[in-house]
N, C-alpha and C positions, 0 to 999 in steps of 0.2 A: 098631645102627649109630648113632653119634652124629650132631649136623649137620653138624661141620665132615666128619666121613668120607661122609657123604653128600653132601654139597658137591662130594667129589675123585672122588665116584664116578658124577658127574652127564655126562652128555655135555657138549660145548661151546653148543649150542643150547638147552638145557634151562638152563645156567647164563644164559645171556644172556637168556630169557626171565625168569628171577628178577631178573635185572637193569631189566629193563623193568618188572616188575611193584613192582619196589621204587620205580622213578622215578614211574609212574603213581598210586601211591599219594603221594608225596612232593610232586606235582606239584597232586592234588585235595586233598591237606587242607593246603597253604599257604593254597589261598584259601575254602574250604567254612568254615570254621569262624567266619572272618570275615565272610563276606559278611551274614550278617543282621543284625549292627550297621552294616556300609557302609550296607546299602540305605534301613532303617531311620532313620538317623543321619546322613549324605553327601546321602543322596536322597532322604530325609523321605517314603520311603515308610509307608505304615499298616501296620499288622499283617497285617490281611489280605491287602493286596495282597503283602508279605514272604512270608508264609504260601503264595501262588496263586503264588509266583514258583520256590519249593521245590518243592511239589506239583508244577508244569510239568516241571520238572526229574526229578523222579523217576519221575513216570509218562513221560516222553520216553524214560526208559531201560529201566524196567522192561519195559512193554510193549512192549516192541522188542527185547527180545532173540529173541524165538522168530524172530522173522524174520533177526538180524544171527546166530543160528547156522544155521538153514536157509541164508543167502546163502555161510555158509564152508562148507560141505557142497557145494553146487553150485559157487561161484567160485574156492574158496583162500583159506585161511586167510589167508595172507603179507600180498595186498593190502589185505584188510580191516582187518588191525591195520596197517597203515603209513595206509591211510585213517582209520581209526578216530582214531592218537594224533595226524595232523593235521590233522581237525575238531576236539579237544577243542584244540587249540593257539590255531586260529582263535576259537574260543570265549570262550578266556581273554582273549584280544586283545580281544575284541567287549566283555569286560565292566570292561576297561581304558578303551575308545574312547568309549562311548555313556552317556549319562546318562539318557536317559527311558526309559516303562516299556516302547515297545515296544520299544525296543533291547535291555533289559534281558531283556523276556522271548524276544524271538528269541535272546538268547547263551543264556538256559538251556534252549532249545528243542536248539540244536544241541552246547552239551553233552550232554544226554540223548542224543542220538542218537550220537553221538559213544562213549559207554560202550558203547550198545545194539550200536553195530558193534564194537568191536574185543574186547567181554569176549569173548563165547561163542568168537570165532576164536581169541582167547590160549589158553583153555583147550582151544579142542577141538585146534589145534598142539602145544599142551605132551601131550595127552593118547596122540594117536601117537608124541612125540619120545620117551615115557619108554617106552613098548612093555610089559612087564611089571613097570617099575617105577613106574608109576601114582603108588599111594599117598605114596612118599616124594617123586616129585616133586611132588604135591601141597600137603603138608605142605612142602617147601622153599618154594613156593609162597606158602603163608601164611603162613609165617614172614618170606619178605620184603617181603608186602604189610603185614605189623604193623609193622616198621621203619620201613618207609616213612610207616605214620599216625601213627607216633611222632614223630621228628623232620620233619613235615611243618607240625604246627600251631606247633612250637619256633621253626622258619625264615620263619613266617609271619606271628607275633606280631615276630620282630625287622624285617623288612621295613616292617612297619607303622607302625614308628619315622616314617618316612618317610610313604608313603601306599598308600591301597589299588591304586591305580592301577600303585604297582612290583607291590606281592605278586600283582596279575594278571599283569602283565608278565613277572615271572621266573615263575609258573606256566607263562604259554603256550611263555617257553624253554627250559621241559624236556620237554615236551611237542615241541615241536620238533628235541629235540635226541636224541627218543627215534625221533620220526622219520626220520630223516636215518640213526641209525645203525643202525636194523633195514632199510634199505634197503640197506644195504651188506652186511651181517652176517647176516642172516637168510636160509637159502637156500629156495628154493620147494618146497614139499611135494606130493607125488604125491596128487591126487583120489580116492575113491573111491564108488563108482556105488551107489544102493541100490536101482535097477534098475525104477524108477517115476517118477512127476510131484512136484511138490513137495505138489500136494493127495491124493495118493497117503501120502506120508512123513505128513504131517497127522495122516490120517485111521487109519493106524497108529499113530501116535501117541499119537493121544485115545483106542483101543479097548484101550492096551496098559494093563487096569485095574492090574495087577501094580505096575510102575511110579508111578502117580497116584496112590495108596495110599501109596507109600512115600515120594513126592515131599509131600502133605499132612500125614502122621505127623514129618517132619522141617523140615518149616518153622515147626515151634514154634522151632525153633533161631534163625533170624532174626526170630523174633517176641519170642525175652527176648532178643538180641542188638541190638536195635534202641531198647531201654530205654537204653543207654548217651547216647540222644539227648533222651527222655523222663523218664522218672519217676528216673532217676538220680541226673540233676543238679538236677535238682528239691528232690527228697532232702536231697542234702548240702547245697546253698544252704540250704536250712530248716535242717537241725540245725547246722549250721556257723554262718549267718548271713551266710557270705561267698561272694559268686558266682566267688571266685576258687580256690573248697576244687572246684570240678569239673575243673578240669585234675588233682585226684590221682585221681579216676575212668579218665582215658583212660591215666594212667601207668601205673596198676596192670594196666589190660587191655591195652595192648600190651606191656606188659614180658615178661609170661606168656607173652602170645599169639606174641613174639616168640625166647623161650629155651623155650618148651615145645612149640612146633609139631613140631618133628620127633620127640624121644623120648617123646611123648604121642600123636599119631598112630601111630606105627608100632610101641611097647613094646605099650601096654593092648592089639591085637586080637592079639598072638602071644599073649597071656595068657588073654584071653575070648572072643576071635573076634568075626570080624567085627560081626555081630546085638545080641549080648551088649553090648560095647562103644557102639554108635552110642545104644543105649536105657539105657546107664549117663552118657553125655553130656548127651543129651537128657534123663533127670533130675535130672542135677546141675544143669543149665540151672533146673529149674523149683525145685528146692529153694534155690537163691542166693538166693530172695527172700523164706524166710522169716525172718531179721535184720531185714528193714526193716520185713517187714507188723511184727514186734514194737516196732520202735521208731517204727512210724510213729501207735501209739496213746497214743505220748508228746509231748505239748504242746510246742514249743519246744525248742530245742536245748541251753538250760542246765538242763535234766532230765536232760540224757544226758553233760556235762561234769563229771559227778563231782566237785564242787565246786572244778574249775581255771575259770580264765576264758577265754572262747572267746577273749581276744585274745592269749594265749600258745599256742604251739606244742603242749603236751600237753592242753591245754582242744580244741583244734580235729581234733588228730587222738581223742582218743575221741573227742570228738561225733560224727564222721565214721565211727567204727570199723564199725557195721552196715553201713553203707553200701558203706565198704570192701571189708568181707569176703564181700558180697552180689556187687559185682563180682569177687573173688578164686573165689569158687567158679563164678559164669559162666562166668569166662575159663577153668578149668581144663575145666569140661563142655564148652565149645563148642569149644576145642581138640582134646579130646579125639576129637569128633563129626563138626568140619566137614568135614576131608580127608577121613576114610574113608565120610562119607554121599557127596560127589561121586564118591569112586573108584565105589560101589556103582551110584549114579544112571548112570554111564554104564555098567556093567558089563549095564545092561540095555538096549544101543542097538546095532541091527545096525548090520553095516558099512556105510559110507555114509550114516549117521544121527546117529554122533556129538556133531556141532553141534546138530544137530534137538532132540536130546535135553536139551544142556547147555542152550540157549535156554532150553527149557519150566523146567529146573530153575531158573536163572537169575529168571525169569517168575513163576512162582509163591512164589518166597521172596522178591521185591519187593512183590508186589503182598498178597503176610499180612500182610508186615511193615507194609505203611501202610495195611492195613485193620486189623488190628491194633493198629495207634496208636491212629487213630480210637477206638476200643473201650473202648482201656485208658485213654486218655483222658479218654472217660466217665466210667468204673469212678470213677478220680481224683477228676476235679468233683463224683460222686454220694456220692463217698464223704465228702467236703468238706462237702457240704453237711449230709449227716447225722450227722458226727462218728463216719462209720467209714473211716478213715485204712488201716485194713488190709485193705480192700476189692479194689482193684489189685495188687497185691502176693500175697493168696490166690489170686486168680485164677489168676493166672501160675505161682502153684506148682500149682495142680488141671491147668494145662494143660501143665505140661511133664512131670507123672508119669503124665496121662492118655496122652501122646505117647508116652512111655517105656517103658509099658505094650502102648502099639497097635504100636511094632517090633518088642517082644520075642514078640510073639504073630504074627508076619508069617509065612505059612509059604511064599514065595516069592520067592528070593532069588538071581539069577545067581550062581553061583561065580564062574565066569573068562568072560572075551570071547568065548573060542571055543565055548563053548556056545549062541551063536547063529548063524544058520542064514548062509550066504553072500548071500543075497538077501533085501530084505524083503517080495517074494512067496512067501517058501516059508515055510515052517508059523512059527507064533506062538515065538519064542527059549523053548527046553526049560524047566522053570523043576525047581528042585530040589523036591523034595516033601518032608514030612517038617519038623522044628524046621531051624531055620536055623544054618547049619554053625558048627559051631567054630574052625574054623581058617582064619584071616585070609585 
């Protein structure tokens, strides 16, 4: 089924959340992309405190999902995302309003928090709305949160014409205006009990090893997904020469991520099944970055411009070409991977744990990914200094085939939902025995 047939075949609640998800996306990358030249630039912040202002923000949200999915599991989804998208409204406002650092860091405080509540409830909402059809409405999903990062930094860069202070502005008005219409549009979702305390839900949680195995083996996914912020642009700025050759990094990966989300999530697992599929993602993931370890042992970027000059259009796209194509095979692997590892992630959460569950997924593919940086980081600067260039880039392919490697060999894998128990006091969810099914 193609997207647009998937599209007509979505219920009306399920579309509307694509809609929210395409604004909420539309809505953060007007001003994320910017803000570290404002802050820097406007507010003559330092690096580090640029840096400590990021970081705030990220860990506000990451570490808070396990708790803003546990709050939709016990509260309702509904309110948490109508709260959720207006604190990040308020947010936007704050970072329109306020010019010092503790203003600044209280608006990224309650951004972070602000994701922290409303992600896990969008998805654990969308996740009952689609009932049996999960996967695609996932994959519709991400497909219009790519749109949304697509034209989010295009609408942001023209704002900017003007000042930072509109592109916050018009941010927190979509945000508000996302508010306002899921309050009317959205109807309220029936609760379900998991028939314990929240440090109950927890503590099944943390013992459910099946799950955390599968939750660690796929956060390689947003740990070479997260290079798109690192060593990407990095990349291409060297071999290019120009800081403005990394807008064709984000174009190439939401264009994909945006026309291949649905017939790539949901074609490849009728073909290889589920298992097969998430561990051919997950190494495509990690193979995207051997083009650059290759070209990143070449000097300067008119080594790789084929004796055009970087200041014409064919000098800059080859020199860019590894780089490119580094992103081109990401984008295909982690489309290929991201919808169907979440359908699988919750496939493993009893009733009434849902959110619990998407939280911790949510939680841990934050907190890789920016320990992960860290890391890779490293790798980069070590590799700098010693004149091995291809240092970061090896890595990353050892760690997304080692990944690729550790799903394909997983031998415990929910099939369908109902294969776990009606309560999360009754026996541990069945797990299938045996290689991991073939059929999606």
């Amino acid at each position: 089924m193609g997207t647009v047939a998937t599209w007509r075949a979505s219920s009306a609640v399920v579309r509307l959340l694509m809609v929210n998800q395409f604004g909420v996306m539309l809505g953060f990358y007007m001003i994320l992309p910017n803000l570290s030249a404002y802050l820097s630039g406007d507010l003559g912040l330092t690096a580090a405190m640029v840096g400590l202002v990021l970081g705030v923000r990220t860990l506000s949200q990451q570490g808070m999902t396990l708790f803003g999915g546990t709050a939709a599991d016990r509260l309702g989804c509904r309110w948490l995302i109508l709260t959720g998208c207006a604190l990040r409204s308020v947010a936007f406002v704050m970072f329109a309003v306020f010019d010092s650092l503790l203003g600044i860091m209280t608006a990224a405080v309650v951004t972070g928090i602000s994701g922290a509540v409303f992600t896990p409830a969008t998805r654990t909402y969308l996740t009952r709305a689609a009932g049996e059809n999960k996967l695609a409405a996932y994959a519709l999903f991400n497909m219009a949160g790519n749109t949304g990062a697509l034209f989010g930094p295009l609408l942001g860069s023209v704002l900017l014409l003007w000042d930072f202070q509109v592109v916050a502005a018009v941010s927190a008005a979509v945000f508000a205006v996302l508010t306002f219409a899921q309050a009317f549009m959205l109807p309220a979702q029936p609760r379900e009990k998991s028939g314990q305390s929240v440090f109950g839900d927890w503590r099944y949680l943390l013992t459910d090893r099946p799950f955390l195995v599968f939750v660690v083996a796929v956060s390689v996914l947003f740990v070479a997904y997260n290079q798109l912020y690192l060593l990407l642009p990095m990349e291409i700025t060297r071999v290019t020469g120009s800081a403005g050759s990394v807008g064709l990094v984000f174009a190439v990966m939401a264009v994909i991520g945006m026309v291949g989300s649905v017939p790539l999530a949901t074609r490849v697992p009728r073909r290889l099944g589920r298992g097969r599929s998430i561990a051919l993602g997950v190494a495509l993931c990690g193979l995207a970055f051997l083009p650059t370890a290759f070209s990143g042992v070449l000097q300067g970027g008119r080594a790789l411009a084929g004796g055009f000059s970087l200041d014409s259009v064919p000098g800059m796209l080859l020199a860019a070409l590894p780089v490119l194509s580094a992103t081109a095979i990401l984008a295909f692997g982690h489309t290929i991977a991201i919808s169907l590892s979440q359908e699988v992630a919750v496939s493993y959460a009893p009733p009434g744990m849902t959110g619990t569950y998407i939280g911790m997924f949510s939680m841990a593919a934050g907190l890789s990914a920016a320990g992960g940086n860290f890391f890779i980081g490293y790798l980069a600067d070590l590799g700098k200094q010693h004149h091995m260039a291809w240092l970061p880039w090896s890595f990353l392919t050892l760690l997304g085939l080692s990944a690729a490697w550790a799903v394909s060999r997983m031998r415990h894998l929910p099939q369908q939902p109902e294969d776990v128990p009606t309560t999360v006091a009754a026996n541990r969810p069945p797990r299938v025995e045996g290689s991991m099914p073939r059929n999606g």
